[in-house]
N, C-alpha and C positions, 0 to 999 in steps of 0.2 A: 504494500500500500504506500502512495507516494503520500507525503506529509501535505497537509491540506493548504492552500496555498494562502498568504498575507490577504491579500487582495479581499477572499471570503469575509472580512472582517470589517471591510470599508461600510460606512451606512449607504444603506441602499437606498434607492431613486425609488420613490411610492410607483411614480408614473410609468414603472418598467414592467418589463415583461421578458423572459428568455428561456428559451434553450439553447441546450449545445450537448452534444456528445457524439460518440461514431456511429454511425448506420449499424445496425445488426445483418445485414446484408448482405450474403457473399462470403457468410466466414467474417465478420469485423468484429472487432476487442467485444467482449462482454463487459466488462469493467465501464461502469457509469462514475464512476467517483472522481476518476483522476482525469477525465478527457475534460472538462469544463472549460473553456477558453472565453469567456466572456467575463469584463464587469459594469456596472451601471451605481454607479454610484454618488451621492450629492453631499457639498461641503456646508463646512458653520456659514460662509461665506458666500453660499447661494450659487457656486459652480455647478455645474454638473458633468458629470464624465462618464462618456461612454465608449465600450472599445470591444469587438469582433475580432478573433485571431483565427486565421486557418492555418494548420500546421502543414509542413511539406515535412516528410519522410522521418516520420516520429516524435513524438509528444516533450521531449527533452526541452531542447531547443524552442520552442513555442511558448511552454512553462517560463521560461528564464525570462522569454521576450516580452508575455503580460503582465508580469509580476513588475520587472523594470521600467518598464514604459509607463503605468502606474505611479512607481515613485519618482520618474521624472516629471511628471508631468505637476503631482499635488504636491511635492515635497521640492522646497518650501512652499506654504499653502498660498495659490493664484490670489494677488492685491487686483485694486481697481485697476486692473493695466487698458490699454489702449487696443482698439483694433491692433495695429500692428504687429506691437507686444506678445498679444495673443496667439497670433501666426506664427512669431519667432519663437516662441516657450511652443507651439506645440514641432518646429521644423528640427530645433535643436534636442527637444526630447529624441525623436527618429533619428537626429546623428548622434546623441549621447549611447542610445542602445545598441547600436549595430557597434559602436565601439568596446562599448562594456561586454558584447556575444565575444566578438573576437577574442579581447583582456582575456573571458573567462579559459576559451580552450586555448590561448596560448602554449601552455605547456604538451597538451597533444598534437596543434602544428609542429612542434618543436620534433615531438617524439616521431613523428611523421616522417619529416626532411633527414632524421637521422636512419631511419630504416629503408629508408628511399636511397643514400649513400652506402648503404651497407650491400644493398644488393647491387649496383653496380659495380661493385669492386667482385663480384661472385659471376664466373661460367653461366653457361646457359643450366646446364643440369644441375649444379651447384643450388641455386637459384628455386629447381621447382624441387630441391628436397629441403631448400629451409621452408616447411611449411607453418612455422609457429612465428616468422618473419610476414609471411604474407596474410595468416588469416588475423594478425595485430593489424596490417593496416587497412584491410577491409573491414575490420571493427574499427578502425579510427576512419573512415571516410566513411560511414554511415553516421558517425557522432559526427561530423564535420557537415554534412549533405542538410541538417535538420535547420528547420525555419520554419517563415511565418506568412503570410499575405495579410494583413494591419489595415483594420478604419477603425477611428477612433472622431470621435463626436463631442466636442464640447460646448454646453452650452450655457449662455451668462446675459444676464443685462437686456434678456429676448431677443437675441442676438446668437445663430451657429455657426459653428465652426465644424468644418470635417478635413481631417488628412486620412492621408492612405498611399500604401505600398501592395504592390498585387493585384487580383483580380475580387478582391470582395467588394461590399456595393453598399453605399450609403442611399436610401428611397426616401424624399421628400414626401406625402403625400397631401396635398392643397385642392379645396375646390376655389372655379372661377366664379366670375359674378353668374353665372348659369347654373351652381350647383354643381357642376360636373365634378369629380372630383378626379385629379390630375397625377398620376405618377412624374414626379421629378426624380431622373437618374443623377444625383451631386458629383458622384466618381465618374472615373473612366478605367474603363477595363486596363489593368498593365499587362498585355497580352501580344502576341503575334499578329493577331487580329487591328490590333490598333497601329494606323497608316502612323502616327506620329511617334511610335515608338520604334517603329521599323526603319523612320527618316533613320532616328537618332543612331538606331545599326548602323545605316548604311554609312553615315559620317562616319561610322568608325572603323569602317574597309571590311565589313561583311557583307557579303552576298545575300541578299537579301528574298531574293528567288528559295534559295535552297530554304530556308527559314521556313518559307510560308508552306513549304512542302513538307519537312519533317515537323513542322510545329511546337519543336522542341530547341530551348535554348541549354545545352550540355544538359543536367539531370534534370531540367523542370520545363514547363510550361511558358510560364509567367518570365514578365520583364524586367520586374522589380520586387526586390524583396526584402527581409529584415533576415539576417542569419544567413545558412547555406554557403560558409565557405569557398566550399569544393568549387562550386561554380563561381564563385571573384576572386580569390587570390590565387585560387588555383584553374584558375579558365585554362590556359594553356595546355591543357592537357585533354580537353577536348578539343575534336577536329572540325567540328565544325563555327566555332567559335573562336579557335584560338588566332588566327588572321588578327582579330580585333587590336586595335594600338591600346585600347586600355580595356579595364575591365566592363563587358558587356552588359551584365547585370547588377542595378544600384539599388541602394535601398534609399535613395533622395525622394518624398515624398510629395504628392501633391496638395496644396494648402485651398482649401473651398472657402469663401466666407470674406466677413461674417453676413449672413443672411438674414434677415431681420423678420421676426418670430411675429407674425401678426394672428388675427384670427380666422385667418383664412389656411393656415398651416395645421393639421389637423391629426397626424402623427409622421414620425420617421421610422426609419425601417433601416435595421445594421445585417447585414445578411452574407453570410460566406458561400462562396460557388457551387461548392457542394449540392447549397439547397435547390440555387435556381436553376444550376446542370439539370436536377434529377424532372425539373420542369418542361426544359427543355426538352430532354429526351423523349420523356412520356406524349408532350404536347406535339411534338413536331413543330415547333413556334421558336425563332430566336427572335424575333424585332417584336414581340407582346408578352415576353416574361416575366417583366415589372409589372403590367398590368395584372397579369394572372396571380401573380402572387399577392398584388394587394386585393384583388378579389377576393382571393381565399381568407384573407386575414378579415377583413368584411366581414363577410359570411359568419366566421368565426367569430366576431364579436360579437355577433347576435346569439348563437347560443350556447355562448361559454364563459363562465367568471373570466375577469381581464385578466387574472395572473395566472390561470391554461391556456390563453389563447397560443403561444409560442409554441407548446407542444404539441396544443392541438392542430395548429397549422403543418406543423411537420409533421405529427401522425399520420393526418391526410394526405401529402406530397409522398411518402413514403409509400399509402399505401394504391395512390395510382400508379406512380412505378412500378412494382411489386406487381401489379396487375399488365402492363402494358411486357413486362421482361419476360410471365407468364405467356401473355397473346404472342411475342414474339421469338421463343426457345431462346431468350439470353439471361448471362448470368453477368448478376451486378460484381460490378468491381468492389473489393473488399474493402473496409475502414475509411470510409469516405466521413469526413468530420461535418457534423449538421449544427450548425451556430444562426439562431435567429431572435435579436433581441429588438423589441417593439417599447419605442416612446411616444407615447400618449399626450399628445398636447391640450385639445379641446376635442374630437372626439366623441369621448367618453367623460363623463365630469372627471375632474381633476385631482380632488379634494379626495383621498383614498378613505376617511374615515367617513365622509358620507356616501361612501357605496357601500351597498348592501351584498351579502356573500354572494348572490343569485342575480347582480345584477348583471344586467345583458342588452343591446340593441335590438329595439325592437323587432322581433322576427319577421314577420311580415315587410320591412322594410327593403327598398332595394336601392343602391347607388347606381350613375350612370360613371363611366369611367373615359380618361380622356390621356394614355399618358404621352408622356411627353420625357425622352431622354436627349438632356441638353450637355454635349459634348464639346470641349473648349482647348484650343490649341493649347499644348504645351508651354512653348514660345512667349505664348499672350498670356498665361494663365493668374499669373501676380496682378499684372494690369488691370485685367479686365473682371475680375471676380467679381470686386465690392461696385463696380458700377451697373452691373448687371443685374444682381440681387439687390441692390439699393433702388436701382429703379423699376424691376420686373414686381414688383409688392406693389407697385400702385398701380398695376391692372388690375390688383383682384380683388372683386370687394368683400368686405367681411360678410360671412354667414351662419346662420344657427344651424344647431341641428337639425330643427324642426323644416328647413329651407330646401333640406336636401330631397330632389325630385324620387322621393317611396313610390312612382306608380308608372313610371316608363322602364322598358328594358333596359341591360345594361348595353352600351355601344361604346363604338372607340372609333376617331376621329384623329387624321393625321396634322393636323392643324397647328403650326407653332405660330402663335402672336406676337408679332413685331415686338423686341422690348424698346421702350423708350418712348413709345405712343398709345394712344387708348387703341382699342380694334373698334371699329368699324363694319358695319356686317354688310352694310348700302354702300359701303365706298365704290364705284366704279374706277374698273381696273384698268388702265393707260394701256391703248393700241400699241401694237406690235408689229402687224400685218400694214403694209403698204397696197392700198386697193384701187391708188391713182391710174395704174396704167388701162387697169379692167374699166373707169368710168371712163378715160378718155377715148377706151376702143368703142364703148356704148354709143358716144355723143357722137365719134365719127361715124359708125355704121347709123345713127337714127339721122341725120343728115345725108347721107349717099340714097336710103331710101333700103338698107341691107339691112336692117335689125331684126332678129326672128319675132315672131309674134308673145311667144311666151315671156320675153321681156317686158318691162313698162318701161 
């Protein structure tokens, strides 16, 4: 049993909600106790912190990563600091930690680079009979391989903030002055997938073609990360990567925010791959996964106390895959980590000691859904954040609950609204098409006496 981690001790956020543990699917860990990668917790000082960790190739490494991340962030406890501030206490936390991962196994890169020498100086046969040489350093590059994919959510003053490394996903969810209620994607996937991480390869003299083809960057996926050695100090030693003039995979985060908490923001949603994969796959949908998942959570608040909603959500994701892997003779991939933790803004009342044990959204009601994932260059992203969320909050006007349209289906609408202007739904849209030369062939043929009749 691993010792129960600091973190469990922090006061917890009333307004939260969470799971997390491995899949039972495929053969993955029984062990509910020690897989927990999530905390949610609020200070004397009115912060709030929240944080999703997905492990990559064993729970070590991930452990070391929430627990630190944790005390970089509260320790010393966050003063009135300034937007800015804010960004830099959470940027420098993400490089304090991957510094402090490294500090920790020191002494096993150390032991590494020395057994790495030692078999060079050793024949080829020599070589495959130290075997208590080589299976030390395949137990030290599995300790070395272990990490994290990191979003972490702070929020103060009604004002959020999200960083993140990896591909885990921070979900705004907001209705417009329509009721609709809106999935906002705050992250962007750190993946192969994403054109602006692929630029960033490319600048670094990798082939960028071969990438989107293996879809693997040396042991992982993902483009950025917290931990995982193996793949940055020791890049070079894979071939597909090792071209690169520096290390290919960072753990420099992306800073969202701060985004300004009105009543029109209605929960957020901290969610590891894992879950919205297993969506994915079941759905056959990638561009309406955020949608679908905050449906479910919907759904889910209606008939279940708020602090099951997170399991209950993943029981049900869990249990259409399971069903979909059945219809289709496959077998889930093993110890897939399931981390879904749900903050409640308005919502749900807010006040946890006036809800009642049984309370729930009304059943019979239904949302209409609109989402919307708002992706932002790399390049621009410091820039452009606080102007976009500074002025994207005054399209949408505050609403009750009671406002939200209970008696139309759900729909989804690909619509993003200009930021920086009200929308318009009368505006007429500025021609395109040049139709001068068709009226002047009209005018010449109604003058020669050659216009067909079916013209006017």
């Amino acid at each position: 049993m691993i010792a129960r981690p600091w973190t469990d001790d922090l006061p917890k956020c009333k307004n939260s909600c969470v799971a997390s543990y491995f899949s039972r699917l495929g053969g993955g860990n029984t062990n509910t106790n020690d897989d927990y990668l999530c905390f949610y917790c609020q200070t004397e000082d009115n912060f709030s912190l929240y944080g999703v960790f997905e492990p990559h190739n064993g729970l070590d490494a991930a452990r070391f990563i929430m627990q630190r991340m944790a005390a970089e962030i509260l320790f010393p406890p966050p003063s009135a600091n300034t937007d800015e501030e804010i960004r830099e206490r959470l940027r420098n936390a993400f490089i304090s930690v991957e510094k402090a991962y490294i500090e920790n196994y020191d002494g096993m890169i150390a032991e590494r680079t020395s057994l790495q020498y030692q078999l060079q100086t050793l024949n080829e046969t020599q070589v495959s009979q130290n075997y208590n040489i080589l299976a030390r350093l395949k137990e030290i590059d599995v300790h070395l391989s272990g990490g994290a994919a990191v979003v972490i959510a702070l929020v103060h003053a009604n004002k959020l903030f999200v960083a993140h490394v990896g591909d885990t996903r921070a979900l705004l969810c907001r209705t417009d002055d329509n009721a609709v209620l809106r999935v906002v994607q705050l992250t962007v996937d750190h993946s192969l997938n994403n054109e602006d991480e692929l630029l960033r390869l490319q600048q670094l003299g990798l082939d960028v073609n071969k990438l989107r083809n293996s879809q693997y960057l040396g042991n992982q996926t993902g483009t950025r990360c917290l931990g995982n050695y193996l793949v940055k100090g020791l890049y070079k030693a894979f071939p597909t990567i090792s071209a690169a003039v520096t290390e290919p995979v960072i753990a420099a985060p992306e800073i969202h925010g701060p985004i300004i908490l009105d009543e029109s923001c209605r929960f957020l949603v901290l969610v590891s791959a894992g879950v919205y994969k297993r969506i994915q796959e079941a759905k056959g949908s990638y561009e309406q996964t955020n949608k679908q998942l905050a449906q479910i959570i919907v759904e889910n608040f209606r008939k279940h106390d708020f602090r099951m909603v997170s399991q209950s959500v993943l029981e049900e994701i869990e249990q259409e895959f399971v069903s979909y892997c059945v219809k289709n003779s496959l077998t889930p991939k093993p110890n897939t980590h399931m981390s879904l933790l749900i903050r409640n803004f308005n919502f749900l009342p807010t006040n946890e000691d006036e809800i009642p044990p049984t309370h729930s959204v009304t059943k019979n009601a239904s949302v209409r859904f609109n989402p919307i994932v708002q992706s932002k260059s790399n390049t621009l992203l410091n820039e452009i954040d606080s102007e976009i969320y500074s002025s994207g909050t005054n399209e949408i006007e505050t609403t009750n609950d009671s406002n939200i349209d209970t008696n139309r289906s759900i729909e989804s609408t690909s619509d993003i609204y200009p930021v920086g202007r009200p929308f318009d739904r009368d505006r007429k849209i500025k021609g395109y098409v040049d139709f001068s030369c068709y009226f002047e062939n009209v005018a010449k043929a109604r003058k020669n006496g050659t216009l067909p009749d079916f013209i006017k």
